[in-house]
C-alpha beads as a LAMMPS data file, in Angstrom:
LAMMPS data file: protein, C-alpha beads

118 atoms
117 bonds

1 atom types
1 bond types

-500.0 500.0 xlo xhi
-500.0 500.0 ylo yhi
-500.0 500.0 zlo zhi

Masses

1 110.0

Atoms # bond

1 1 1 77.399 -229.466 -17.229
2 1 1 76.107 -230.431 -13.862
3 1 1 78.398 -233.960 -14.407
4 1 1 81.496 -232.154 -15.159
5 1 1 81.016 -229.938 -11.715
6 1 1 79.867 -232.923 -10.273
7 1 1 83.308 -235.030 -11.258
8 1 1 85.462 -232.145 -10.472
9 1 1 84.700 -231.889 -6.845
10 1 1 84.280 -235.507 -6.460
11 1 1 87.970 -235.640 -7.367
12 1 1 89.067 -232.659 -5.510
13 1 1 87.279 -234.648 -2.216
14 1 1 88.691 -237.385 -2.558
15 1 1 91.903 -236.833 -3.742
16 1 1 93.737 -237.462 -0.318
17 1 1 91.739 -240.645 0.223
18 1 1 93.653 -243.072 -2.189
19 1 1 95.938 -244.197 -0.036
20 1 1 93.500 -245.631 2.130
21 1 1 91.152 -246.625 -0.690
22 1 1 94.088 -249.175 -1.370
23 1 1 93.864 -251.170 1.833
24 1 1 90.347 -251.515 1.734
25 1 1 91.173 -254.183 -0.957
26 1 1 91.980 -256.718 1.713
27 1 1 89.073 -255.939 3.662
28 1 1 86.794 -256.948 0.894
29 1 1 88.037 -259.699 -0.283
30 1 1 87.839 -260.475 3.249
31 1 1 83.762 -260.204 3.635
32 1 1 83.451 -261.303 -0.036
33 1 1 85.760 -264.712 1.030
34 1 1 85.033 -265.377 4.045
35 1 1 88.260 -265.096 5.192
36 1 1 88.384 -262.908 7.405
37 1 1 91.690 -264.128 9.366
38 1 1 93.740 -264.112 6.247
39 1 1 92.924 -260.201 5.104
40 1 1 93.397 -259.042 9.008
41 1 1 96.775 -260.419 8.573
42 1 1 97.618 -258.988 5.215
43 1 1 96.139 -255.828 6.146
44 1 1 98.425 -255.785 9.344
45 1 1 101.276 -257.282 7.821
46 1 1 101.563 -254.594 4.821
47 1 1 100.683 -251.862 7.541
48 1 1 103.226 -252.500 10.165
49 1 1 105.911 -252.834 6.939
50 1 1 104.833 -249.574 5.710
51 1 1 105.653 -248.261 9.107
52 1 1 109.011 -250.030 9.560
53 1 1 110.349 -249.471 5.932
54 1 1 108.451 -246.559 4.402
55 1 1 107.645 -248.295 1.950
56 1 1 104.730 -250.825 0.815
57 1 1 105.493 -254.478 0.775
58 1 1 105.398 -254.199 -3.518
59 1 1 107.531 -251.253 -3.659
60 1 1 109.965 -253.531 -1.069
61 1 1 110.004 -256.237 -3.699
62 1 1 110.805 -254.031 -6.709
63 1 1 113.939 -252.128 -4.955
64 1 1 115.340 -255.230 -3.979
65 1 1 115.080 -256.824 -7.459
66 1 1 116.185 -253.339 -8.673
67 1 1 119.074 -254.275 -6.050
68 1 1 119.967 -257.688 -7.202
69 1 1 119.924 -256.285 -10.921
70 1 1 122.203 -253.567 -10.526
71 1 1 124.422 -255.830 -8.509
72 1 1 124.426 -258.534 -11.253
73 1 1 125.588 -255.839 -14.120
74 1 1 127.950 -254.189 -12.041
75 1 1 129.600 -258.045 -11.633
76 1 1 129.563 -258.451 -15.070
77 1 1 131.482 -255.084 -15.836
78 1 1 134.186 -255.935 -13.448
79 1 1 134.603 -259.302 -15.230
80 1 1 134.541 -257.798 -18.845
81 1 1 137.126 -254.810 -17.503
82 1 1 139.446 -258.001 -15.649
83 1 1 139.113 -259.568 -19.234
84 1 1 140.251 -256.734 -20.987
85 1 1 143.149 -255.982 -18.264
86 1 1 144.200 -259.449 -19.131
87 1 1 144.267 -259.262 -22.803
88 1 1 146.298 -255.905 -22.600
89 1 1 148.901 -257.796 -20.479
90 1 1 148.665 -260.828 -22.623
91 1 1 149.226 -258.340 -25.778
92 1 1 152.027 -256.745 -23.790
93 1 1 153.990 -259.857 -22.852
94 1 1 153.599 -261.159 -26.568
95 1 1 155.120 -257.804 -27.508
96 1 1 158.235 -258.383 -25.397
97 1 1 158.462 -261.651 -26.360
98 1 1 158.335 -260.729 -29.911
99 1 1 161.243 -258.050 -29.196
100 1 1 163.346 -260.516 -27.085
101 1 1 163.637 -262.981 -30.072
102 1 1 163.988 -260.370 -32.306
103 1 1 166.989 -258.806 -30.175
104 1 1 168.263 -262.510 -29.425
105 1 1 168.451 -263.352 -33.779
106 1 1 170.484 -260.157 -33.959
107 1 1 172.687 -260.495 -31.151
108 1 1 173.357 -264.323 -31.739
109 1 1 175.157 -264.239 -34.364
110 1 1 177.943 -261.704 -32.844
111 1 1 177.983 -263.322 -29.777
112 1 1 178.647 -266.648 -31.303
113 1 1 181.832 -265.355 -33.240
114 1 1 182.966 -263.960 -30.310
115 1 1 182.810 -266.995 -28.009
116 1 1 184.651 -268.630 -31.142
117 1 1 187.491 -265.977 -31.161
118 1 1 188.004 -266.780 -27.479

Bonds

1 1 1 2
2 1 2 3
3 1 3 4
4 1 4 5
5 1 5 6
6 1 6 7
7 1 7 8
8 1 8 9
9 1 9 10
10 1 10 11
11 1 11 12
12 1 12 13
13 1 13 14
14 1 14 15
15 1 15 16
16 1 16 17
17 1 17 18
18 1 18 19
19 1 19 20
20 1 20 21
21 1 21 22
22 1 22 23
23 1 23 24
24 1 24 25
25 1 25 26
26 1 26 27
27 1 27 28
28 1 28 29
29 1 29 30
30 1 30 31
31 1 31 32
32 1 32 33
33 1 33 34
34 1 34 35
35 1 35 36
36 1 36 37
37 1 37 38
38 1 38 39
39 1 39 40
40 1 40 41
41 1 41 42
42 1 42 43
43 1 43 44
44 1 44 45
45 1 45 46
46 1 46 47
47 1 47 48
48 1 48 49
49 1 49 50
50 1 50 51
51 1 51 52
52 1 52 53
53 1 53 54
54 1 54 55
55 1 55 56
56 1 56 57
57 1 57 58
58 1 58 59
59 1 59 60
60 1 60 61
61 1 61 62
62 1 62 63
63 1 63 64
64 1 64 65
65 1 65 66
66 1 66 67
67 1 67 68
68 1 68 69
69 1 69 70
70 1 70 71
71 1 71 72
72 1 72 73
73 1 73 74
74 1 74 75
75 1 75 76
76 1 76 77
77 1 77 78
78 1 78 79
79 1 79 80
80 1 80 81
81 1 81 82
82 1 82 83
83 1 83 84
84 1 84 85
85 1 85 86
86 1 86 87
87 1 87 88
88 1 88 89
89 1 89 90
90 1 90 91
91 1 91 92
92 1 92 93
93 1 93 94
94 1 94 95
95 1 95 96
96 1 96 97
97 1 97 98
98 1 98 99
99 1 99 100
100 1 100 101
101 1 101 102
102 1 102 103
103 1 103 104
104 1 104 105
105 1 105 106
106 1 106 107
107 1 107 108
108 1 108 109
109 1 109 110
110 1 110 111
111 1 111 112
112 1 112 113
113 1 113 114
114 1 114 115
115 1 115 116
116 1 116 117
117 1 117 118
């Protein structure tokens, strides 16, 4: 019993401290690395584009591929509706041409026996 009370405030506590529980990450791997330079930089470079964008450098990366997705299908629906414009005119014009011939066999004939009556 004592755990479970123990666990709930524990969570309640530190509920608002995630966010800065996840840029400790660089800070350890900097002491654990030795690099100390390199995590500074990450650390200030994911900060600063937090405050210009609003976002964290990963969410950044995932709405712009989101972005370069959406823009790829919406290309390919424009190209499948163009091909389908162009089959409906292709259809069309083979229908007139169908009814042109048609109208010329018909008409042919009298207009041929006309010009030979003249």
């Amino acid at each position: 019993m004592k755990k479970i009370v123990f666990l709930v405030v524990v969570i309640l506590f530190l509920n608002g401290c995630f966010q800065m529980v996840a840029y400790t990450g660089p800070v350890i791997t900097g002491v654990t690395g030795g690099n100390i330079t390199h995590s500074a930089l990450s650390y200030g470079l994911s900060y600063s584009v937090k405050k210009a964008t609003g976002k964290t450098p990963i969410e950044q990366v995932i709405s712009l591929t989101k972005e370069k997705q959406e823009k790829a299908i919406n290309k390919k629906k424009q190209v499948i509706a163009r091909n389908k414009e162009k089959k409906a005119k292709a259809r069309k014009i083979g229908l007139l041409s169908n009814l042109l011939s048609q109208h010329l066999e018909t008409v042919a004939p009298v207009l041929s026996v006309k010009n030979k009556e003249e």
